[in-house]
Every structure is written in structure tokens, then in C-alpha cells.
N, C-alpha and C positions, 0 to 999 in steps of 0.2 A: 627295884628301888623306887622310893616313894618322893618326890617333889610338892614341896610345899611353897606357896608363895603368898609372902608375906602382905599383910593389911597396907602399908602404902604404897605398895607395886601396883595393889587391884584398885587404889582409889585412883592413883594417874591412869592406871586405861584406862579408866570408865567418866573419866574427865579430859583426857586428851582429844583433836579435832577426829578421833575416828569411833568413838561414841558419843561425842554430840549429838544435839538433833535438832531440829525447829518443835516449836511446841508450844499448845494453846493457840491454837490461831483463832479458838471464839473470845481471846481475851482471858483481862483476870483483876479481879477488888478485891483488894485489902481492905478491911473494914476494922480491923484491931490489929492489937501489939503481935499476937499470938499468930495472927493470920502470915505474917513479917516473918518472923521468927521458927516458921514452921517452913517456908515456902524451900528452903534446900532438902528438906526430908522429905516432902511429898514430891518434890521436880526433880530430882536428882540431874543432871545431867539436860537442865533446859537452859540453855545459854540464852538461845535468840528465838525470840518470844514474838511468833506469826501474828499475835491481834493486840489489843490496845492494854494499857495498865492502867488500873486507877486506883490513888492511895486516899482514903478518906476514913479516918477513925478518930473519935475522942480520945483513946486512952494510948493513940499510937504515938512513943519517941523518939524511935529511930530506925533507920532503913540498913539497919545493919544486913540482915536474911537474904537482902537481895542485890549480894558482892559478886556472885557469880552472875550476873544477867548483863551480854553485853550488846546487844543492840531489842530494838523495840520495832514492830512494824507500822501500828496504827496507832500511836501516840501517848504519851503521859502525860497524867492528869494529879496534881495533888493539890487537893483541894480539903478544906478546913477539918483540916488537924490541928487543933489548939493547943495543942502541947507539943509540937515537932519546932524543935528549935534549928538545924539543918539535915540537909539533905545526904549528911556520911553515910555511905552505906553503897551509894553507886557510884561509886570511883569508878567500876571496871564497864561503867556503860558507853557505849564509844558511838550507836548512831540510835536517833528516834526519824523512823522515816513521816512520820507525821507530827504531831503538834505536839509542843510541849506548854503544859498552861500548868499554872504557880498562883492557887487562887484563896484567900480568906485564909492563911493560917496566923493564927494571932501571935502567937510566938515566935513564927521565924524570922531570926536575924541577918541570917546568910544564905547564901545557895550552892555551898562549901558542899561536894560531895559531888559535882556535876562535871568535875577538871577537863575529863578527857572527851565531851563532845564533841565533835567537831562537824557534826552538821543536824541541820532541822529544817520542819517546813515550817513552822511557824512559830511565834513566841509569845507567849501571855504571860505578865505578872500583876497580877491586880488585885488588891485590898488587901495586901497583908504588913496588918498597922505597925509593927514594929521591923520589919525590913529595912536594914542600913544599908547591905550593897548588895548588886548581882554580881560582883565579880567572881564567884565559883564558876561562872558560866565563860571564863574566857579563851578557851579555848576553840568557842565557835567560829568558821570562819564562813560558814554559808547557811542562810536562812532564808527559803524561795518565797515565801511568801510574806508576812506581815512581821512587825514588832509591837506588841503593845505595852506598855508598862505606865499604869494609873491603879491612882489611891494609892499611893505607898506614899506616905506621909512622913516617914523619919529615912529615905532614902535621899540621899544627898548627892551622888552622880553617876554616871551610867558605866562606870571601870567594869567589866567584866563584854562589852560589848567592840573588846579594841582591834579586835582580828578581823570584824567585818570590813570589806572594801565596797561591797555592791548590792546594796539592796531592791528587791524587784516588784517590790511591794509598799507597803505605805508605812512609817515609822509614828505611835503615836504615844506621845507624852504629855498625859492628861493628871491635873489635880494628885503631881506630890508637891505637897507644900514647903519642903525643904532643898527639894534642888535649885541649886543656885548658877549652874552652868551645866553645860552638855559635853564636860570631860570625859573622856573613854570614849568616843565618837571619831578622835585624830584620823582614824583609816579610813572612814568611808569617804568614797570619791564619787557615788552616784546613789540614785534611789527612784523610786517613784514619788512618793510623794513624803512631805513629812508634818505632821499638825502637831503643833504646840499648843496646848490650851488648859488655860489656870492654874499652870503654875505659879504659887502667888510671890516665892522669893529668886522666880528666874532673873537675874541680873541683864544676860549677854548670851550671847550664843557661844561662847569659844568651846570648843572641842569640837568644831568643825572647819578645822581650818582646810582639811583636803576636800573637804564638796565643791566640783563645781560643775554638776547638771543635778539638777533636779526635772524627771521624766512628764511628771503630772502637777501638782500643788505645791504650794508654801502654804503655809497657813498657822497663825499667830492671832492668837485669841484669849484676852483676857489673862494676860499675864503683867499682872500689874504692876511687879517692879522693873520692869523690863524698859532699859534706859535708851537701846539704839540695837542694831542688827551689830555689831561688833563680832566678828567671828567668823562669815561668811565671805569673809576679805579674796579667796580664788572664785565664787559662783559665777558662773558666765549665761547661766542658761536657765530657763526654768519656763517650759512650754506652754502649762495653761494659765495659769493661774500663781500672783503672788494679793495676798489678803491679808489683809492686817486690821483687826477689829477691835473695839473695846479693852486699846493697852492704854493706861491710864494714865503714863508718867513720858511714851515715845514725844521727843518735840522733831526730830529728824530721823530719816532712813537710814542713818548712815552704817556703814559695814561694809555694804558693799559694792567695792570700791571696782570690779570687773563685771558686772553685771551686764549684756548688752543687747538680752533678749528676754521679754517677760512674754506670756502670750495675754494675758489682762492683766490688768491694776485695780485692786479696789482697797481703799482704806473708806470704813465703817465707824462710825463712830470713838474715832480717838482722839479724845478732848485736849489733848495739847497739841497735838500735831501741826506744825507750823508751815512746814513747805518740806521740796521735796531734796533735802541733800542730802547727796549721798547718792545721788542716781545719775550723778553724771556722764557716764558711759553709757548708758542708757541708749540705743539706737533704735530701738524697733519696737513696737506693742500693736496687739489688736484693740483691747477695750479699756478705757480709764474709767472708772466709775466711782466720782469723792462722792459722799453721803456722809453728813450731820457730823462732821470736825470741825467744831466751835470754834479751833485757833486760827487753822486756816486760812493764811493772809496772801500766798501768791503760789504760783507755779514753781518759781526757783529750784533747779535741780535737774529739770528736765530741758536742758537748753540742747544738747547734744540728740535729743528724740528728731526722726525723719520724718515718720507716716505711721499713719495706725489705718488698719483694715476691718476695724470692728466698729465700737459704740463711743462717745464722748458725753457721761452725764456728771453732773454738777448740779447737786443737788441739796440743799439746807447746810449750806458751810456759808454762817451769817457772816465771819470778818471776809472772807474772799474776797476782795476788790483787785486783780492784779492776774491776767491771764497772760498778758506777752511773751510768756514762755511758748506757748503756741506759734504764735505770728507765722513763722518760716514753716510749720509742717504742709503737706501734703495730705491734704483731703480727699484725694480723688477717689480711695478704694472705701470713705469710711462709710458705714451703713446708715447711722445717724447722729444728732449731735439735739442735746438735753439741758439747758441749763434753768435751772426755776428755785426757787426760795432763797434765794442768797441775795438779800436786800443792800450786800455793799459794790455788785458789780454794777456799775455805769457802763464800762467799756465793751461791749462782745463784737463790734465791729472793726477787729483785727482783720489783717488782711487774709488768713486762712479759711475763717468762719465765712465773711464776705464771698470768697473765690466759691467756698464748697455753698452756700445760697444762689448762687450765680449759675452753678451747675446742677440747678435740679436737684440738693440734698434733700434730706429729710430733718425739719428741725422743729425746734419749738423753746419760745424764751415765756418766761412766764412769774410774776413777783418777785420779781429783779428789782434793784434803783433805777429811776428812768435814764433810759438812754438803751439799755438792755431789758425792761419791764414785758416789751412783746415783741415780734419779729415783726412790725411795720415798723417797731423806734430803730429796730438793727439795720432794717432795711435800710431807712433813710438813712441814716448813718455813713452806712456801706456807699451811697450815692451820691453824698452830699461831695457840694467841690472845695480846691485846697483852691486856696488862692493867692499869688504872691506877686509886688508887692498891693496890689490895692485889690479893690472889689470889681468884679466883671458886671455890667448893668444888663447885659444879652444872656438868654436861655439856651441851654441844650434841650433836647428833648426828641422820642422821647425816652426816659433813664429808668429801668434798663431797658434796652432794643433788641430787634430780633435781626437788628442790618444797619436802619439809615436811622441818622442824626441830623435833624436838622437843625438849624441855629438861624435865632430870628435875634433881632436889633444890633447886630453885628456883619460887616463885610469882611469874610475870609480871605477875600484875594488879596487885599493888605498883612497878611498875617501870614509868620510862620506854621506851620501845624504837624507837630509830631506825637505820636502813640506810642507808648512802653507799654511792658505789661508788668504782672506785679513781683518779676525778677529786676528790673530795671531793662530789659532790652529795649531797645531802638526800632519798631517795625515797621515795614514796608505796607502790609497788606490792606493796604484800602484805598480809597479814590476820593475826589474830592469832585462834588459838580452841583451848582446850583445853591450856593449856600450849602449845601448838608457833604455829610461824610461816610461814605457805605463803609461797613464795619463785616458787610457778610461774608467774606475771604478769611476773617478771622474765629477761632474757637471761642468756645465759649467760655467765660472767664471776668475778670476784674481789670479794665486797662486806663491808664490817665492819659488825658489828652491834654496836651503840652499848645498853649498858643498865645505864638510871641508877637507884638509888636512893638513899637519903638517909645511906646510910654509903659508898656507893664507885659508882666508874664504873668497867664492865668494856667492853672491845670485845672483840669475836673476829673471826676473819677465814673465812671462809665461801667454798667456792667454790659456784657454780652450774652443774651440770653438762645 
């Protein structure tokens, strides 16, 4: 007896997991329609494809050929096919262990054909002029390395990106001129870094309302209608670096209302920028560094800041006149302290600037308004005495000391005499003998010296060198 077995019996073996294979592991380009179109008759039986794919043809319109292919090893590439309107055709692709890059095709609308990834090492979608969304791509939930998506000019927001929760790499969203928020972003809760830069109708941040660490950078660059950080309302963290440069319309930070660790500060060049609200939570930073914001008129925002262990420059922001957001930090750890071309500060002889002069800092004032124009006007400043209610006709000196103080045209032993320092305490540590008052028991630092008699109280302010 003779058995026959029929045509769809022999095409599921020969498709089922026990004729599978791996195949092509040196790769494989498509270059036309025909190439597409032919690829299940020449691979019969190649599901998961050992080396990279790249789709690149003028006359190619669709990825139908390659419904059987479901994972990629070394990455997919589709790059400028001017006539490929999406991506149907790889439904049945489920992993690309390497990159997936989406570059120059003029036609494509969507990225409809992509449903079932769900993982990647990387993401590129860039210059493709008529691209309205990525949301084919939503079922990614992990991408180890990068996101980039720029030039896509008729893309209006990131739906297709809503499964991510953790990115380990840098996010960047450069020049589409039509996104207007960072919708489709709801999930992500961390990242390494993320650069926003000219997008020219970005609004607001919102579609990030779960971020709150950022690993490396913020970075916000020239996205001109961009009105405030609104969106980042959980951020708690963000280690190196938050920058914010040439946005032409920000007057406040505000957004983010839990922020309480930046590891520097630097705002660049953004001409309306007025002060700093919106940073009130604000506890900690290593480096501030304003440069050339025109509006710039005080610190406001930063009242809650302790101590910075980096740099302080302040640099060409002409309205600036108004630092006493400072006064109360802590200088001890900062490296140095910068302030020059900003012709409306008078003031830099706060009590923090003084203490951190006092201890050996590193500084330099330079085409400031007088009173802050060089560090002998700060200095004197820092020295000069407070007097209440009348004028004292007797000298301290000399100011600052390295110990003793002497006082000529005055008798102390008629006088009370007591020392604070620039928290207000009460201190013991010094001696009084011969007219003068040893100061060497004490650190070094910024202290007023309190001396009472029965027609007037003078203080003077004293450094300790």
C-alpha cells in the first residue's frame, strides 16, 4: 500500500520548531521590491536571522516577504525607501538583539507593522519628513541602550514609547518641529540622561509625569516655545547635570515641585529668565553656573539650598542685583566662587561669600557695580562695622587677624564685650588683656564683636584668618 501525504502536511513540517534553523548569520540587504518578495522562496524555513538586515530600495513598498522572520540578531536597518509607506510586513518579528534605526524614508507615515517587539538595544528614528507616529512600536518594553528620535518634523508625540519604564541610556529629542508634549513617556520612572533640543512647538513636558531620577543629564536646549518645566512634578534626583540654554520664552523653572538633588546648575543664555521658582525643594548642588540671562533679577527660588561642593559663577546676567538667596549656605566644601560682568550687583558681601573669603577661598569679583566691582570692595565690605545706636570714634585692628585685636582710643574694662559668630551664637573662646582681645582659641571665620557701654552699643564685624 502506497501513502501519500498531502501539500499542507509537508509545508507544516517543514515550518514547524523542528525544521527551523538560524540563518545568514553574515547578514542580508534588500535592495528592491523583488528582493522582499522573493525572500520566503529563497530561505524557506529561516525564521531567526544570525546577522543583521538592512532594507534600502527606491522602488521597495512593502515588507510583506518578510512575515515569516521572527527575531533578528545584529540589528535592523531601513533606511531611505521613498516609497515605503509602513512597515506591514513584520508583525511576526518579536526580538532585534541589536539596533533598530528608521532613517530618511520620505513616505513613511507609521511604524505600523512593528506590534509585537518587545525588546531592543537601541532606537533610531530620524529624518523621515512625513512620519506622524511611532506608535507601531508599542509594544516595547526594554531598550538597553539609547533612544533617539530627530528631524521628524510632522511627528506630534511619542505614543508608541508607553511600555518603557527604565531607560539605561540617554533619551534624545532633537528638531521635530511639531511635538508639542512628551505624551507616550507616562511610564518611564528612570533614565540616564534625556536632551531635548529644538523642538521649536515643545509647550511643556507632560508625559513625564512618573520620572523621578534622572541617572546623568537634563538638558533643554533651544526649544523656544517652551513655557516652564511643567510635567516633571515627581523628579527628585538628577546627579550631574540640569541645563537649560537658549529657551527663549522660560521666565521660571517651575515644574518641579520635588526636585532635591541636582548635581550642577547651569542656565545659559535664556533671555527671559527671571529667578529661580520652582526650585524650592531644592537641598543640595555641587555647581551653579548663570551665564548671559538678560532678565535675571535675583536668586528667588533657591531659599531652601544648604551647601554646594562645586563651583559659584555668575557671569554677564546685567539685571542681577539681588543674591541673598545665598546668605545662609555653607561654603566650606565649595572649590570656588566667580562673579564678573553683571554691572547691577552692589552687594556680594553676604554673609556666606564673607565667611567662604575668610577661609582661604578661591574667588574673584570683576565689572560688577561698585561695592562688588573687585575683591578689595567685597573685602572691605565684609569688614566694615555695623554700628548701633551712634558711631564708635576707637579702631579695631588689625581686620582681618590671624589672633589678637587691638583697640586704641577706647578703654575695655568699662565695656561689656561679647563675640557671635555668623549663626548668632554667644562665645566663650577668647581672652581679653591689655586693651586687645586674642581671637586664637577661635576658627576661622566671620564673627561680630558686640561692645556694650552705658551710652551706646557698637558691633564690628571681624574676620578670623
Amino acid at each position: 500500500m502506497k501513502y501519500f501525504l498531502l501539500p499542507e502536511i509537508i509545508f507544516c513540517l517543514f515550518t514547524s520548531p523542528l525544521f527551523t534553523q538560524n540563518c545568514l548569520p553574515q547578514g542580508i540587504q534588500f535592495t528592491t521590491q523583488h528582493d522582499i518578495d522573493m525572500f520566503p522562496v529563497n530561505h524557506p524555513g529561516c525564521f531567526y536571522l544570525d546577522g543583521s538586515v538592512v532594507i534600502q530600495g527606491d522602488d521597495i513598498v512593502n515588507l510583506n516577504g518578510l512575515s515569516q522572520i521572527i527575531s533578528i540578531a545584529f540589528g535592523l536597518t531601513i533606511q531611505n525607501n521613498p516609497n515605503l509607506v509602513n512597515l506591514t510586513g513584520l508583525e511576526n518579528l518579536h526580538l532585534i538583539s541589536g539596533d533598530l534605526m528608521i532613517l530618511y524614508n520620505n513616505s513613511l507615515t507609521s511604524l505600523n507593522g512593528l506590534t509585537r517587539i518587545d525588546s531592543i538595544q537601541s532606537l533610531t528614528v530620524y529624518g523621515n519628513p512625513n512620519l506622524e507616529s511611532i506608535g507601531g512600536i508599542g509594544s516595547i518594553r526594554e531598550i538597553e541602550q539609547y533612544v533617539a528620535i530627530l528631524n521628524n518634523p510632522k511627528l506630534q508625540n511619542l505614543s508608541g514609547l508607553d511600555s518603557i519604564q527604565i531607560l539605561t541610556g540617554e533619551l534624545r529629542i532633537q528638531n521635530n518641529i511639531a511635538l508639542m508634549d512628551l505624551h507616550g513617556l507616562e511610564a518611564l520612572r528612570s533614565i540616564l540622561e534625556l536632551n531635548l533640543y529644538n523642538n521649536f512647538h515643545l509647550i511643556n513636558l507632560n508625559g513625564l509625569s512618573s520620572l523621578d531620577s534622572i541617572h546623568h543629564a537634563l538638558i533643554i536646549s533651544a526649544n523656544d516655545a517652551l513655557v516652564n518645566l511643567e510635567g516633571l512634578k515627581r523628579l527628585k534626583y538628577i546627579r550631574t547635570e540640569l541645563q537649560l540654554t537658549n529657551n527663549k520664552i522660560i521666565q521660571h523653572p517651575t515644574g518641579m515641585d520635588s526636585i532635591n538633588f541636582i548635581g550642577d546648575l547651569a542656565f545659559t543664555r535664556n533671555p527671559a529668565i527671571e529667578d529661580f521658582e520652582g526650585l524650592e525643594s531644592l537641598t543640595s548642588l555641587g555647581t551653579i553656573n548663570l551665564y548671559g540671562n538678560l532678565s535675571l533679577r535675583n536668586l528667588n527660588g533657591l531659599s531652601s539650598l544648604k551647601s554646594m561642593d562645586g563651583y559659584l559663577t555668575l557671569d554677564d546676567n546685567d539685571q542681577l542685583d539681588d543674591i541673598q538667596e545665598l546668605q545662609e549656605l555653607d561654603f566650606s566644601d565649595l572649590q570656588g566662587l566667580l562673579i564678573r560682568n553683571s554691572g547691577s550687583i552692589a552687594n556680594c558681601s553676604i554673609e556666606s561669600i564673607c565667611n567662604y573669603i575668610a577661609q582661604g577661598g578661591t574667588y574673584g569679583f570683576t565689572d560688577n557695580a561698585v561695592g562688588c566691582n573687585t575683591p578689595q570692595e567685597v573685602i572691605d565690605r565684609c569688614t566694615v562695622g555695623i554700628e548701633d545706636p551712634g558711631k564708635a570714634d576707637f579702631i579695631i585692628y588689625p581686620n582681618p587677624t590671624k589672633g589678637i585685636l587691638k583697640i586704641s582710643n577706647f578703654d575695655i574694662d568699662h565695656a561689656i564685650i561679647q563675640i557671635f559668630d555668623v549663626q548668632g551664637r554667644n562665645l566663650n573662646g577668647f581672652t581679653i588683656f591689655d586693651n586687645s582681645i586674642d581671637l586664637s582659641n577661635l576658627s576661622q571665620g566671620i564673627y561680630f564683636i558686640t561692645i556694650q557701654t552705658q551710652n551706646q552699643r557698637i558691633v564690628k564685624r571681624v574676620i578670623k584668618e
